[in-house]
C-alpha positions in Angstrom: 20.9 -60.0 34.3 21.0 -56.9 36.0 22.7 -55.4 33.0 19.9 -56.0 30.7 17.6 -54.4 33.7 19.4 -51.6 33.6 19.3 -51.4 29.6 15.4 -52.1 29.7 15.2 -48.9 32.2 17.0 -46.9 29.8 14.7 -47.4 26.8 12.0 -47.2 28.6 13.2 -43.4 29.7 14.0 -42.6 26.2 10.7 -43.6 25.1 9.1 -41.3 28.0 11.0 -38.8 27.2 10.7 -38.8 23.3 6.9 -39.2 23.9 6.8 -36.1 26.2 9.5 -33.7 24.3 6.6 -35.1 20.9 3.8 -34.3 22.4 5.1 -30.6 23.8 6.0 -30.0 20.0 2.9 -30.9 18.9 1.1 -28.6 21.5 3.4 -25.8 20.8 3.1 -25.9 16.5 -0.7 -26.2 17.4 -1.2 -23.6 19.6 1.5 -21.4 17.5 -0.9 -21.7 14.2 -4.4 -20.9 16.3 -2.1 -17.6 17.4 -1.4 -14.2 15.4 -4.2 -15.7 12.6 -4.8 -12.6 10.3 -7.9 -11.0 11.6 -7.6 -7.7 9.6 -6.9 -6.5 5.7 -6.0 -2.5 5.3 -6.3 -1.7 1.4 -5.1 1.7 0.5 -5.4 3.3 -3.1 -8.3 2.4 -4.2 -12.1 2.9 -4.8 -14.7 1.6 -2.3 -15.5 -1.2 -5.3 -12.0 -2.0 -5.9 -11.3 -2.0 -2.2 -14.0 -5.1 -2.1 -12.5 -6.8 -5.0 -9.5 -7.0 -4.1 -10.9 -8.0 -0.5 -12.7 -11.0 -1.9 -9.4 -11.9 -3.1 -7.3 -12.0 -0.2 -10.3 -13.4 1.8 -9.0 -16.6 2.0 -5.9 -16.1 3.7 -7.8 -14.3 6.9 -7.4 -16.7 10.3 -4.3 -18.1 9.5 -1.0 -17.5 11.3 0.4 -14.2 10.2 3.9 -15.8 10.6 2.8 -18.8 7.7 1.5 -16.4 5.2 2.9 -17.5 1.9 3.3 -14.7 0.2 3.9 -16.0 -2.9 0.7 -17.1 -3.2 -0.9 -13.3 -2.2 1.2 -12.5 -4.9 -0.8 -14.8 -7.0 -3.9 -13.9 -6.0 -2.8 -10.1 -6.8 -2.2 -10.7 -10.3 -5.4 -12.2 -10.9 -6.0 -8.0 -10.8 -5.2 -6.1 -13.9 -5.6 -3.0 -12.7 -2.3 -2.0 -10.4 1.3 -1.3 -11.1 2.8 -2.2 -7.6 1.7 -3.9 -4.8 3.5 -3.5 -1.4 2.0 -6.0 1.4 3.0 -5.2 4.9 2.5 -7.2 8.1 1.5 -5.6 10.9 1.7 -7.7 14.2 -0.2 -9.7 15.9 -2.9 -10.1 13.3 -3.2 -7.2 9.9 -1.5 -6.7 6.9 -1.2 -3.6 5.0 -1.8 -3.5 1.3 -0.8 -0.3 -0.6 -2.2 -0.4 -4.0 -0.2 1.7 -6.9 -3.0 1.8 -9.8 -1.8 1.9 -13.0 -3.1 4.8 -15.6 -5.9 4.0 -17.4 -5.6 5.5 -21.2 -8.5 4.4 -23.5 -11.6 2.0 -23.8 -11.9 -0.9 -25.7 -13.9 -3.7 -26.4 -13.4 -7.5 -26.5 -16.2 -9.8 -28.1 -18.0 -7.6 -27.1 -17.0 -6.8 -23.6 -15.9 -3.4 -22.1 -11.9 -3.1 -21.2 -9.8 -0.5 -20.4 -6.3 -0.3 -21.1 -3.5 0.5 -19.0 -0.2 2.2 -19.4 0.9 -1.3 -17.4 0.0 -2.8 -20.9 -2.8 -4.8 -20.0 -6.5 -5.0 -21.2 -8.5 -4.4 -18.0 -12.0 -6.2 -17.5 -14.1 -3.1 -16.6 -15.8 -5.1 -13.8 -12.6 -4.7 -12.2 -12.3 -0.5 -11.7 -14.5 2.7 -12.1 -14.7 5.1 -15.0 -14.0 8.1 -13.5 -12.8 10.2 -16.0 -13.7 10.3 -20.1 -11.7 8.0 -22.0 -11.1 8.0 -25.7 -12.0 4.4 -27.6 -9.8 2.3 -29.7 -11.6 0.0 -32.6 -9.7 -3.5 -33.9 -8.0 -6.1 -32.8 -4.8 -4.4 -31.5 -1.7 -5.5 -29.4 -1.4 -3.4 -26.4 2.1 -2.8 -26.7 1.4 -0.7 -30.4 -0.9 1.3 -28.8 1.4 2.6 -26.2 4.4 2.8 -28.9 2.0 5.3 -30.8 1.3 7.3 -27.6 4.8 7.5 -26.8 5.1 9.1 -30.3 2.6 11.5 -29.8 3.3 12.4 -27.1 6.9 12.8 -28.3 5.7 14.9 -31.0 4.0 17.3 -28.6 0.3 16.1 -29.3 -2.6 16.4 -27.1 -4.0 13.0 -26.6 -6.7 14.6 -24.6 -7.9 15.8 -28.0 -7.9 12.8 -29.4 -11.0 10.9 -28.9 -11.3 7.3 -31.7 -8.3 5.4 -32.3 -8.8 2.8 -35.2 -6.6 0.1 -35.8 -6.2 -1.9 -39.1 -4.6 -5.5 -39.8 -2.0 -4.0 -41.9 -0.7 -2.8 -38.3 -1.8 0.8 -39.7 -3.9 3.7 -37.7 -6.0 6.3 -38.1 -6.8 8.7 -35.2 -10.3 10.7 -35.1 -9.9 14.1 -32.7 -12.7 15.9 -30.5 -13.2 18.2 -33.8 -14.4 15.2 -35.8 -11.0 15.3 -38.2 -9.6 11.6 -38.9 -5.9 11.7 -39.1 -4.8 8.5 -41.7 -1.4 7.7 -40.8 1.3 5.2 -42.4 2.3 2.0 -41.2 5.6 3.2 -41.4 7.8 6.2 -40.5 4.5 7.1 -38.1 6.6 9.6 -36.6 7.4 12.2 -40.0 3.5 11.6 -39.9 2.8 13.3 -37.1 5.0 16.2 -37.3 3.5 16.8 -40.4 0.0 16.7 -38.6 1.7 18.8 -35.6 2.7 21.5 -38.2 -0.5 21.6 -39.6 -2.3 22.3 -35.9 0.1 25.0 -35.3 0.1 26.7 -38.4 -4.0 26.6 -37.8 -4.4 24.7 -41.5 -7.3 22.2 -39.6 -10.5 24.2 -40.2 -13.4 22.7 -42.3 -11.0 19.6 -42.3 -12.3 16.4 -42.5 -9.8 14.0 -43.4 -5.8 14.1 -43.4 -4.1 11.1 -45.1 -0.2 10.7 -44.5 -0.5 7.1 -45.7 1.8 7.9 -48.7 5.6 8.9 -48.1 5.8 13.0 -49.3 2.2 13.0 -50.3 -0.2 15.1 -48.0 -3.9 14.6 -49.0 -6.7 16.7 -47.3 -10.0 16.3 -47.7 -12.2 19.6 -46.6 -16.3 19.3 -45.8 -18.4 19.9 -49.2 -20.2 23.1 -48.4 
């Protein structure tokens, strides 16, 4: 009898003492969430309006526990946004994070079914709701994949061509472009071998061949057609 008293004490003890050690883990996870909740959001490289964007984004994680931020999902939420080439987040204890912003280069205008984008060197079709215009920006015409589009700037560019003076890009669906500069003169190029193209074109600007211009089509291998204004 006294055995089976003794055995009764003990569970009752370890039921105590489970209840207690419980309820002081409850307590502690509790009162560990309701402390260091993100109070604060410090967005660096960007515009006022893109500061508040991106603010409306990370919005949601503010008062939770800095310590439980998931940051796969701020990740997430980041790449909602078109408009950046890196992100670095930074917690700052007890209760900010840092966000430094790397925007990506914005190269031309286009537009959508009807809607204004810009594209980025980061190859992606930005909605213009999403950053300011600051600076003039030439305009590309068709339905083009991003990726072409920065394949024919690197070639330019490789071929020592202003793209600042270059001010229409049109693209065709035989994957073909033309290219309209500030002096009005539409460049026709190939859909091939783009590059002999435009050192022909290159050639032409240096040797100073461009005035009263009007068109230059390099759509045929060897064959150089210009078309001058009628007087």
């Amino acid at each position: 009898m006294l055995h089976s008293i003794n055995k009764k004490k003990i569970y009752f003890y370890l039921f105590i003492l489970i209840f207690l050690t419980t309820t002081f883990n409850l307590s502690f996870i509790d009162n560990f969430k309701k402390s260091n909740l993100l109070n604060k959001i410090n967005i660096e490289g960007l515009s006022k309006k893109e500061k508040e964007i991106l603010n409306n984004k990370l919005k949601t994680f503010l008062n939770i526990n800095i310590f439980l931020l998931d940051e796969n999902k701020i990740s997430m939420k980041l790449n909602e946004l078109k408009f950046f080439d890196k992100v670095y987040v930074q917690k700052i204890l007890p209760s900010k994070i840092r966000v430094l912003v790397k925007k990506t280069k914005i190269l031309a205008i286009t537009y959508v079914d009807g809607k204004k984008y810009f594209v980025g060197k980061n190859g992606k079709l930005i909605p213009s709701s999403q950053i300011d215009n600051i600076v003039k920006l030439p305009i590309i015409f068709g339905n083009f994949p991003v990726s072409e589009f920065l394949n024919l700037q690197k070639m330019i560019k490789g071929n020592k061509i202003d793209t600042n003076k270059i001010k229409k890009y049109f693209y065709h669906n035989n994957k073909r472009w033309d290219l309209e500069n500030i002096n009005g003169v539409v460049i026709m190029l190939p859909s091939k071998n783009i590059i002999n193209s435009l050192k022909i074109y290159n050639n032409l600007i240096e040797n100073n061949k461009m005035e009263k211009l009007r068109i230059i089509d390099l759509r045929i291998p060897n064959q150089i057609v210009l078309t001058y204004e009628e007087k």
